[in-house]
N, C-alpha and C positions, 0 to 999 in steps of 0.2 A: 513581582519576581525580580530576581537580582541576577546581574550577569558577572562570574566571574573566570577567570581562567586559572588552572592545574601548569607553572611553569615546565618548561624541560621539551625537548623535540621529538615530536611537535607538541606545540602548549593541548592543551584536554577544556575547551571552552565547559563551562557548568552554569546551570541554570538552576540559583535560588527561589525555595519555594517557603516562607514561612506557613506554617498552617496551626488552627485552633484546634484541629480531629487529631492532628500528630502525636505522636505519645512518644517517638524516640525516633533519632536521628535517621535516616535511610539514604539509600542511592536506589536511582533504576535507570537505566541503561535502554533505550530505547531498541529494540530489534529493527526496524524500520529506517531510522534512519540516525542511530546511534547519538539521537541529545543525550547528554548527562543529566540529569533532573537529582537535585539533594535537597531532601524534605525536611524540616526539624521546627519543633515545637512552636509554640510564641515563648516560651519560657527558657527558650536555651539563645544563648546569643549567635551572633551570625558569626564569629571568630571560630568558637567553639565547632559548629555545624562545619566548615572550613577547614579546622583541623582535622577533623573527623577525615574529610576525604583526601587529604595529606595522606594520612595513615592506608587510604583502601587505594592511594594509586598504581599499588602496582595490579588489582584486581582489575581495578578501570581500563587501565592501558592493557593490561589482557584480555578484557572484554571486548574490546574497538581489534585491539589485531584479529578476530575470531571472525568478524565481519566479511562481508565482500568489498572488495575495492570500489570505489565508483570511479563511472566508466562516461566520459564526455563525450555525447557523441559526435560522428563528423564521417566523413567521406574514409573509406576503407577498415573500419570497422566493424564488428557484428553486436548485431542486434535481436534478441529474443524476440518474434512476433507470434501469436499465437503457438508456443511453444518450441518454433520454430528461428534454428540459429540462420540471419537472413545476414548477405553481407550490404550493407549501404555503400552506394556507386553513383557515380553523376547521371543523371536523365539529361537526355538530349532535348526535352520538350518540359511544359511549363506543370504538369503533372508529376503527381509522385505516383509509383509507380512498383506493385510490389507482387514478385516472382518467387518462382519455388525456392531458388537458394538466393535470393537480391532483392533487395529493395531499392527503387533510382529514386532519389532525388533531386528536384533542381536547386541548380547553385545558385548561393547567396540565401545566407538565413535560413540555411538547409536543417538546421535544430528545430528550428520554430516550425519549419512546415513540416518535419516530421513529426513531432507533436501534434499537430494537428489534424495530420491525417490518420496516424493513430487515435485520436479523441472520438473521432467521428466513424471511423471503425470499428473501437468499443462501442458506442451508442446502436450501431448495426446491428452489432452479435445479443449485444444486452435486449435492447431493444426486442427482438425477437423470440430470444429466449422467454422473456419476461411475459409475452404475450402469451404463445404458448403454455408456461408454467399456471399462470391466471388464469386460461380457459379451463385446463386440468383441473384445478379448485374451485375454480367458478364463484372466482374474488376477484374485483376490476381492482388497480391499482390508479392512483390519481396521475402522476407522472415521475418520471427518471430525469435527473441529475447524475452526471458523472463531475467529478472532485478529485483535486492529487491528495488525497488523505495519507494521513500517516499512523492512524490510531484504528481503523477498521476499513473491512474491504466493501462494508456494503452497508445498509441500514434499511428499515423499515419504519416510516411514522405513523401515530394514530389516525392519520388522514391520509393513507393509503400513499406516500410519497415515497418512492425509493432512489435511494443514494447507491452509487458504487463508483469506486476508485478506476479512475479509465487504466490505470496500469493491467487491471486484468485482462488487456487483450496481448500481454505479454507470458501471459502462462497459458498453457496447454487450453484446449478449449471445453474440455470436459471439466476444469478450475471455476472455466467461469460460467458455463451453465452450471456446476454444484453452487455457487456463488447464488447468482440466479434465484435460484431454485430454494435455495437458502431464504432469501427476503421476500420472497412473494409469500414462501410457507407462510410468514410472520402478518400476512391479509387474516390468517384464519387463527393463528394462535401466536400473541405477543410476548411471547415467553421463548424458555426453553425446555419447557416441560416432554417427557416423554410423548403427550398428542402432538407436540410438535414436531421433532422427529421423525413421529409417523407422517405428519404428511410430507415431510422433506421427502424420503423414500419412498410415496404412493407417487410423486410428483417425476421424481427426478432419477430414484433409483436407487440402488448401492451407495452411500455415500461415503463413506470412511477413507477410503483411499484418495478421492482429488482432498479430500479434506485435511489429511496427512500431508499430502503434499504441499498444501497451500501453507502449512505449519511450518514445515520445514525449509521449503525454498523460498516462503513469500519474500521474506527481507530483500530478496536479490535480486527481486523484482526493483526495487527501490534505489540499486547502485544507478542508474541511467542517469545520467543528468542532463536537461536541455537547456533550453535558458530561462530566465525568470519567470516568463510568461506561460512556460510549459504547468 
């Protein structure tokens, strides 16, 4: 992959993708966390693929304004926590520390530990759900990883291993047991075939609504930004 940038303010960084499956030039636009990605042939030149997004910038820079802003965090700002707008406040003690409407944090590197106490809060709520949803099927799972993914919220492998993005303990908490409930289905049916479905709904319930919503608001899940190591 080639890294190149779209001039003008702010520049529009782009990530070249030559490929052999490509059959004609393309853009796609990340919803997550808004990379540029421009695909094109092996048989078209990299000048060519380059103009090409000359020509669609003003689509691109339409598509990034369309986005949510991200949001660094830090001491007197809010924060999504299970669905819930919490404001981040200094803690007086060496815990982090989280209330109906606040979250305390202690000072110094107050990103990283709140990342972290988020990481291991998701792992709680997942954790649990997952158990639960498993018994319901009466499929064991091998174990849970959580990941800052930016391509899916969750996964299921042939060896019973499930992945999920710790940002879902930033959505509503019916998000992330449909999440849940989602990957464990995937113990009994690796697909997405209508049996699967069914068990998603024998498991978890009603699903179509967290699932809309995860559609619709996931990206903004994704403006937070901690530090590296988040």
């Amino acid at each position: 992959m080639g890294r190149h940038a779209l001039p003008g303010t702010p520049p529009v960084p782009l990530t070249l993708r030559k490929s052999a499956r490509a059959r004609r030039i393309s853009l796609r636009i990340s919803q997550l966390d808004g990379r540029v990605t421009l695909t094109y042939p092996t048989g078209v030149a990299e000048t060519e693929a380059l103009d090409f997004a000359h020509q669609k910038e003003d689509w691109i820079r339409g598509h990034l304004q369309d986005r949510p802003d991200a949001e660094t965090v830090g001491f007197g700002q809010s924060i999504s926590i299970e669905g819930k707008s919490r404001r981040i406040v200094a803690a007086q003690g060496r815990r982090v520390l989280l209330h109906r409407d606040e979250i305390g944090v202690p000072s110094g590197a107050e990103a990283r530990r709140l990342a972290r106490f988020l990481k291991e809060l998701a792992r709680d709520r997942l954790t649990g759900a997952c158990d639960d949803y498993a018994a319901m099927l009466g499929r064991p799972y091998s174990s849970i990883t959580l990941r800052d993914t930016r391509s899916r919220w969750g996964s299921c492998s042939s060896a019973g291993a499930l992945m999920f993005s710790w940002r879902l303990i930033l959505a509503p908490p019916e998000v992330l047991h449909y999440v849940a409930a989602h990957e464990v289905a995937h113990l009994a049916e690796m697909n997405h075939s209508p049996a699967f479905w069914t068990q998603v709904e024998r498991i978890f319930g009603p699903y179509k609504e967290p699932r809309r919503w995860l559609r619709d608001n996931g990206a903004a899940l994704h403006r937070y930004r901690f530090d590296p190591v988040a």
